[in-house]
N, C-alpha and C positions, 0 to 999 in steps of 0.2 A: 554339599554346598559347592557351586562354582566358583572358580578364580578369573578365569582366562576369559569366558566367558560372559562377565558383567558388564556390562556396556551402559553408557553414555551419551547422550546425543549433546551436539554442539551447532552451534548457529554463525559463526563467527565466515568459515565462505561463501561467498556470493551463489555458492552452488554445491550441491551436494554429491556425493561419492556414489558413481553407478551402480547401480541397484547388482547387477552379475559380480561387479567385484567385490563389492559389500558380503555377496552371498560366499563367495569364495573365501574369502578372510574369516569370515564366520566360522565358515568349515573347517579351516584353517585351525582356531582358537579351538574350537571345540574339539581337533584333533592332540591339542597341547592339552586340553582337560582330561581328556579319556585317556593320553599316557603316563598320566602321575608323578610327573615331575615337578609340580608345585611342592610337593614336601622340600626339595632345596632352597626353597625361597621364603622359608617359615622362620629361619631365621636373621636378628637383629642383626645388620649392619654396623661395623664401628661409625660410620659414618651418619648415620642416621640419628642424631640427636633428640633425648628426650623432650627437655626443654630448651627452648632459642632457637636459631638458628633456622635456616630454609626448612620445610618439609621434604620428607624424602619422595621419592617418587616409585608407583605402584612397580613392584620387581617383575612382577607377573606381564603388565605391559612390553619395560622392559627389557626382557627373555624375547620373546614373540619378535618388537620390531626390533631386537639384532638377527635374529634367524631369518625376519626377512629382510632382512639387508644383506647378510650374506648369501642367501637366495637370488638376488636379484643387482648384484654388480654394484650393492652400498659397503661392501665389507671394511673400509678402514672409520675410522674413530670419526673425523671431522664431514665423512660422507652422510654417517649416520645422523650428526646434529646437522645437517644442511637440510636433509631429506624430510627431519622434523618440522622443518619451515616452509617448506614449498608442496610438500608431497601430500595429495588428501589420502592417500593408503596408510601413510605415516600419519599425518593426523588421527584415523580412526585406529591405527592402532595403539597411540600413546595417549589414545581421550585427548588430545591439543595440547597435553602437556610436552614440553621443549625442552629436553635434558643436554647439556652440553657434550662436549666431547672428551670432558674430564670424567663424570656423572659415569657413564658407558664402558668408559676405560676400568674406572672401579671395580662398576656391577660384574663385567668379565674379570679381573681380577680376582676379585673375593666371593663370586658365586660360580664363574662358570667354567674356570682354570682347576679347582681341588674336585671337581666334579664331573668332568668331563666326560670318561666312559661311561658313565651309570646313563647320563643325559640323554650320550648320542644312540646306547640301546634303547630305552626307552621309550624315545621317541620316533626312531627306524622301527624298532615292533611294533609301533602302534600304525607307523604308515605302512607295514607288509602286510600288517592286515586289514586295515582299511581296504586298500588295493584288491585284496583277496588273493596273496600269492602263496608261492610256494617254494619255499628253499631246499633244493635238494641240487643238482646242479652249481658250482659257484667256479669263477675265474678267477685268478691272482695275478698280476703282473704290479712292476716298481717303476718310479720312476725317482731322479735327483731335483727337488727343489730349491735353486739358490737364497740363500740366508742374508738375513739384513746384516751383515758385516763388511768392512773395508777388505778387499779381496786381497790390498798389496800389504796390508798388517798379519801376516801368520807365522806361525811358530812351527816348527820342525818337530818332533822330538830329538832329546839330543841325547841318544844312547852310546854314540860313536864318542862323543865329545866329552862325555862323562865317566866313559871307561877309560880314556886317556889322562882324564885329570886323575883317577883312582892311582893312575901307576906313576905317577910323576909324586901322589900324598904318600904311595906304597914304597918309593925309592927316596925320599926327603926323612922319613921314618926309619927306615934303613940306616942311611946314611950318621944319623944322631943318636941313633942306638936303642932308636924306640918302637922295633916293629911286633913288639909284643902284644898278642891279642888281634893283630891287624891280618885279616883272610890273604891266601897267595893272589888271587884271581877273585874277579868281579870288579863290584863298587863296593867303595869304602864309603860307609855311612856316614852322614853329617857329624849325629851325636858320637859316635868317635875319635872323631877329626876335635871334637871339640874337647871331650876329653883329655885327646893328647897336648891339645892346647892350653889347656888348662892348667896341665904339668909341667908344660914348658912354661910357662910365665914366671915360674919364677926361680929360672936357670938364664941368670947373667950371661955365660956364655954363647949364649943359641938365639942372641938377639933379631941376629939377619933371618936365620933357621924359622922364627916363631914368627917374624913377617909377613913370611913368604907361607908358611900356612895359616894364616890370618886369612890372606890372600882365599888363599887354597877352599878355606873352609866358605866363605863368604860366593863363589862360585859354585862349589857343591849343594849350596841350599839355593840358587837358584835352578838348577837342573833339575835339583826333586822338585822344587817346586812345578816345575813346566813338565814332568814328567807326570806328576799328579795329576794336576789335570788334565793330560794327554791320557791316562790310564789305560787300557787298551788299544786306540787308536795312534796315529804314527802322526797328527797335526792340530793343530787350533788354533785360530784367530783370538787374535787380539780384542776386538769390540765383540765378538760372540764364544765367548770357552768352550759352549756346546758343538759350533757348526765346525764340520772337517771338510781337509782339504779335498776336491774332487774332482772333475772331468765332466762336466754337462753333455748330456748327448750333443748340442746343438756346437758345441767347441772341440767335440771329440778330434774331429779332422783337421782341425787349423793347430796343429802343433804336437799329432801323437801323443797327446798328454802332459803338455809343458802347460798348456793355459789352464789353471787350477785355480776353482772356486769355491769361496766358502758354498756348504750345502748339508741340505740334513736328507737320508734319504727313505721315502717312503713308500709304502704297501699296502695297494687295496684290495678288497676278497670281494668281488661283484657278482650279484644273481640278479636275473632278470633286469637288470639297468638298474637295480640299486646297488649303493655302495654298502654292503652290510658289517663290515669290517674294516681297519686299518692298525696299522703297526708304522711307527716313523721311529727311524735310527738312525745311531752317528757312523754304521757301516758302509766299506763303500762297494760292496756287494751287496746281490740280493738271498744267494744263497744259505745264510743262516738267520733267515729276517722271516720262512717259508712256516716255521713251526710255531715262531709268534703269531703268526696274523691266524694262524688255523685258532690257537689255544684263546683269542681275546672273541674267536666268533664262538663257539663253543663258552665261554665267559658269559656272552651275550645272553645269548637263547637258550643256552641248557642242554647244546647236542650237537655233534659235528653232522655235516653235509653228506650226504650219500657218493657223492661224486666231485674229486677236484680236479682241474684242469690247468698246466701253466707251460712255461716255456724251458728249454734246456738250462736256461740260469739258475734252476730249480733241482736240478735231478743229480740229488748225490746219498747216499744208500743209506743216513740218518734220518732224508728226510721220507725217502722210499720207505726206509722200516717205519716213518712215524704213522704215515697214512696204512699201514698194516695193522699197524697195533688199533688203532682204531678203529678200522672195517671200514675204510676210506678206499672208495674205486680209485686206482693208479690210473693218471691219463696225464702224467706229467712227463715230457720230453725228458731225455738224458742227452750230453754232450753231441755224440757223432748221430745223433736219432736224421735228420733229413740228410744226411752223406750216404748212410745206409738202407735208406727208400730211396733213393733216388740212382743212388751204384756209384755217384761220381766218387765217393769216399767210404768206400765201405767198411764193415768192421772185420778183422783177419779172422776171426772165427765166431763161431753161434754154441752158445750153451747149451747142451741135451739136459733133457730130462732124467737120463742115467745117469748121470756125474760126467759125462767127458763132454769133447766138445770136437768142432767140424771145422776143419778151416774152406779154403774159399777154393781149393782144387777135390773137396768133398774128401778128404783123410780126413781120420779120427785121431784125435789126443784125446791119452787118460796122466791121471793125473804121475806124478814121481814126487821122489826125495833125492834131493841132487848134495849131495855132501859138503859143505865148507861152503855152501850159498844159501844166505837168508832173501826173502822176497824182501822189495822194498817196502810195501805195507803190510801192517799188522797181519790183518786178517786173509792175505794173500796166499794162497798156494800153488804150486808149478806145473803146467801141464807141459807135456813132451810129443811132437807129433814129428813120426820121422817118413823118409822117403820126399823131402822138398823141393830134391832136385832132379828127381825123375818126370821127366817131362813134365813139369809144372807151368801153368802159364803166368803166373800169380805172383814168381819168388822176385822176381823185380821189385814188385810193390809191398811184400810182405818183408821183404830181408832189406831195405835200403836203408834202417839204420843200426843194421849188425854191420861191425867192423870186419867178421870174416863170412866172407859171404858164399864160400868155398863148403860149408859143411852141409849136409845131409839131416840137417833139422832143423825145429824151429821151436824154441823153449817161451809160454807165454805166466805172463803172472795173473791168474785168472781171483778175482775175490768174488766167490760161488753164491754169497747171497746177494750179495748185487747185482750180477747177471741174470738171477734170479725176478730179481725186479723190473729189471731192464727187459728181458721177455714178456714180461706182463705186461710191460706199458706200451710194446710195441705193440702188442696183439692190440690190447685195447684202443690204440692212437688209430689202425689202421682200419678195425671194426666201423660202420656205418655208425654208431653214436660217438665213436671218436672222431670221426670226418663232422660230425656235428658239433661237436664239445670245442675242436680245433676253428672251426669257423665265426662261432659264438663270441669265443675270448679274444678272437681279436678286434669283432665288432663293439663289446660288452667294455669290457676293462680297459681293455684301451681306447675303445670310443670315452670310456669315464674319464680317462686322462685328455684327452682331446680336447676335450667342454672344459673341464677345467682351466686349462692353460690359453684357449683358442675364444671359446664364447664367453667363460667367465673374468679372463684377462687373468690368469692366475697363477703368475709367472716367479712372482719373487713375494718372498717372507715378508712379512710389516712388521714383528714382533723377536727379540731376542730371548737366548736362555732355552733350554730343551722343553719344562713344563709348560711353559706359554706358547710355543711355537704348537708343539702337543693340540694344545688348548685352540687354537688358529685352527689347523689343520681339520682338527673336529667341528669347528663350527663350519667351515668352506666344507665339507665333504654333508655335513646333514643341510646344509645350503643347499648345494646339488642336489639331495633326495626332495626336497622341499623344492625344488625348481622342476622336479619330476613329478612331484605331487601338482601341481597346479596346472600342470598341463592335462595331468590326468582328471583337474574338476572342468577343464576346457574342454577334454571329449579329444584331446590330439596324440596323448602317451595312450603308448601300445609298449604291454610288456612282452608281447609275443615275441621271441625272435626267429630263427630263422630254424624250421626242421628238416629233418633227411624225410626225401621223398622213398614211398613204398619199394617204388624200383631199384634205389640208387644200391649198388654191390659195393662190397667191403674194398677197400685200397691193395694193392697188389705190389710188394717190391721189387722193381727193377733188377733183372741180373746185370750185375755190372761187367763191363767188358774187359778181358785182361789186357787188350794191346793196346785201350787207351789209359788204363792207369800205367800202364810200362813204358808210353811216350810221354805221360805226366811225368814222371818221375826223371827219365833222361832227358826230357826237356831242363828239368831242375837241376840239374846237374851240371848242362852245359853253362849254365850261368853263374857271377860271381853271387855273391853274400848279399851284397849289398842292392845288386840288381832287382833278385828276388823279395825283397825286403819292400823297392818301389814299387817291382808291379801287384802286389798282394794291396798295397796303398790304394793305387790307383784305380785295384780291383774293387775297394771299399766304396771306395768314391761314386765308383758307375754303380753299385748295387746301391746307395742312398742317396 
């Protein structure tokens, strides 16, 4: 039995809905039948009244005209009920019925907020293969989207300010001869504080004393409280608890980071110009957001990508080992990856195969044990490469932040299965399908942020609270697929994107030169602190 598919004729416009777009909608509906998402809309509404009251309206419709509203630049609430008055698309898709802007807000509340990923798989698997694609290949990049919050309303965390108050309850305690039970260091809990309070009430003497941590106690339960829902993060608005404090690219340069917006930040997994995946967080990196977005596509479809591709914001040895453990191609950048193909910033040594390693005048370091010195990281150990002052061209740029620059070596903290990885993604980045994989993702994923923000206008949050925003984010991102699908029943999307031609040879590293990293370096030097500091600014400025 169909759902989506039932249709209705109506008489009520002076004229009827183009026969092509009719076809297209059709296609449309019947692409929402074929991916079996009607099981979410099977059930009762509280709203929906047995007896009395309006009839409800068909859920199946809808579903359909919000997907096409967020498809095509109706996405907030009042767009939608306007669209249902004037628009013959929106008429044929709601049969003429006219749901409000309350109605809508609902149906996405109580059907399409608790259901969200099941929906947006679903119905992306049913357009990949409509399309006839094929996901092996995928890009990841993030971007920050500002949140419906008052930006000048936020909250700090106050860990500074609540470990002060701890020693002021720690030294009041003290003082009255009550510091039993009470930890040297840290915070001192509310229900402590209250405790001790509670024993002091009724000691006559210690009238001021029990005041004063009244006071005390009455401040410590709003810190937990702000700290609570701070919980990991370091800030939160006032009108949005979920959205943290951030940096917008587009505000990055007007203040170093002083102009701070609320924003929630998010990650898309793109193959072929579809958006197959997403992950939105309250981090304000994207580095730990890299293993989510893999594990919800993998959630989706039942099987990780053959191939990932992303940027150095990406490449740190958790997530290098994750794409291992899976049997995921590495073609993700690490930190110094374009300083070290290009030579202007290269890396001081290259990892062998054998356990040791080459610095940049071709000496070998192997590995030592250096006594009464641990590496700073865990998993770090010491390579030793000596001879750095024998005619070396290099020891300029390799020793410029050792304090004695007078010795005869150079001691590196090498962590060997990272390098490990970092070898493989170079190889791969620089191989002819990484010169492809590299060109793809910046047209792909970042072309998907583009469209987002540029032709869907899709710049700022409608919705507060992390679930609902969630639930936003999902419907704008299967909006965009569904904006790709229609073009594709017009004959104009082309998933094709761009290949490496038969001829084209693998990328080749740059030897870097030593006497212009040795005037880099004395150029920096002859300058103050703060000089250095502008022109690296001003460097940003000309590269954006």
């Amino acid at each position: 039995m169909t759902n989506f598919t039932t249709r209705k004729t109506f008489l009520v416009p002076s004229f009827d809905l183009d026969v092509k777009e009719r076809d297209k909608l059709d296609r449309f509906l019947l692409l929402l039948d074929n991916s079996g998402v009607k099981k979410f809309f099977q059930i009762k509404k509280p709203y929906e009244l047995e007896k009395g009251g309006r009839p409800s309206y068909n859920p199946y419709d809808m579903f359909a005209t919000i997907l096409y509203g967020f498809a095509f630049n109706s996405s907030t609430l009042r767009e939608l009920e306007t669209a249902c008055k004037y628009d013959l698309r929106y008429f044929y898709l709601m049969q003429q019925e006219r749901p409000s802007h309350i109605r809508f807000g609902e149906f996405i509340n109580d059907v399409i907020v608790p259901n969200g990923n099941e929906i947006f798989s679903m119905v992306t698997g049913q357009i990949i293969k409509e399309c006839g694609l094929k996901i092996e290949d995928v890009f990841i990049d993030g971007s920050k989207f500002e949140a419906d919050a008052n930006k000048y309303k936020f909250v700090w965390k106050p860990t500074k300010f609540h470990l002060k108050l701890s020693d002021k309850v720690r030294k009041l305690l003290n003082d009255i001869g009550m510091s039993r039970g009470v930890p040297n260091t840290g915070f001192i809990d509310s229900k402590l504080i209250g405790q001790k309070l509670s024993t002091l009430s009724n000691d006559e003497r210690h009238i001021k004393e029990y005041n004063l941590l009244y006071d005390y106690l009455i401040k410590t339960l709003e810190y937990e409280e702000k700290e609570r829902i701070c919980g990991d993060r370091n800030s939160y608005y006032k009108t949005d608890h979920d959205a943290t404090a951030m940096t917008l690219k587009s505000d990055y340069y007007s203040g170093l980071g002083s102009n701070m917006k609320a924003a929630y930040n998010t990650q898309l997994l793109v193959s072929n110009g579809i958006i197959c995946s997403y992950y939105i967080s309250q981090s304000r990196s994207d580095i730990s957001d890299f293993i989510p977005v893999l594990k919800r596509f993998n959630d989706f479809y039942g099987y990780y990508p053959k191939r990932v591709c992303a940027d150095a914001g990406y490449g740190s040895l958790e997530n290098y080992r994750f794409l291992n453990d899976n049997n995921i191609e590495n073609y993700v950048k690490y930190f110094t990856f374009d300083g070290n193909v290009s030579g202007r910033n290269p890396d001081q040594y290259h990892f062998n195969d054998n356990d040791t390693i080459t610095c940049l005048n071709n000496l070998t370091g192997y590995k030592v044990n250096i006594p009464y010195r641990h590496p700073k990281k865990a998993e770090a150990v010491f390579y030793k490469i000596d001879g750095c002052n024998n005619n070396c061209e290099f020891k300029d740029f390799c020793k410029r932040w050792m304090k004695n620059k007078n010795v005869d070596y150079k001691i590196f903290e090498v962590v060997e299965e990272l390098q490990r990885y970092k070898n493989q993604s170079f190889e791969n980045l620089l191989s002819v399908k990484g010169i492809e994989m590299r060109v793809n993702r910046s047209s792909q994923v970042e072309g998907a942020f583009g469209v987002l923000k540029e032709d869907m206008n899709y710049t700022r949050l409608r919705r507060t609270s992390l679930h609902k925003v969630i639930a936003e984010f999902m419907l704008t991102f299967l909006g965009y697929n569904i904006r790709k699908l229609f073009r594709y029943y017009d004959g104009k999307a082309k998933f094709t994107y761009w290949k490496a031609p038969d001829n084209l040879l693998p990328e080749t590293k740059k030897k870097p030169s030593a006497k212009r990293l040795s005037n880099k370096v004395k150029k920096k030097k002859k300058k103050p602190v703060n000089q250095i500091s502008k022109d690296s600014y001003k460097n940003k400025r000309k590269r954006s």
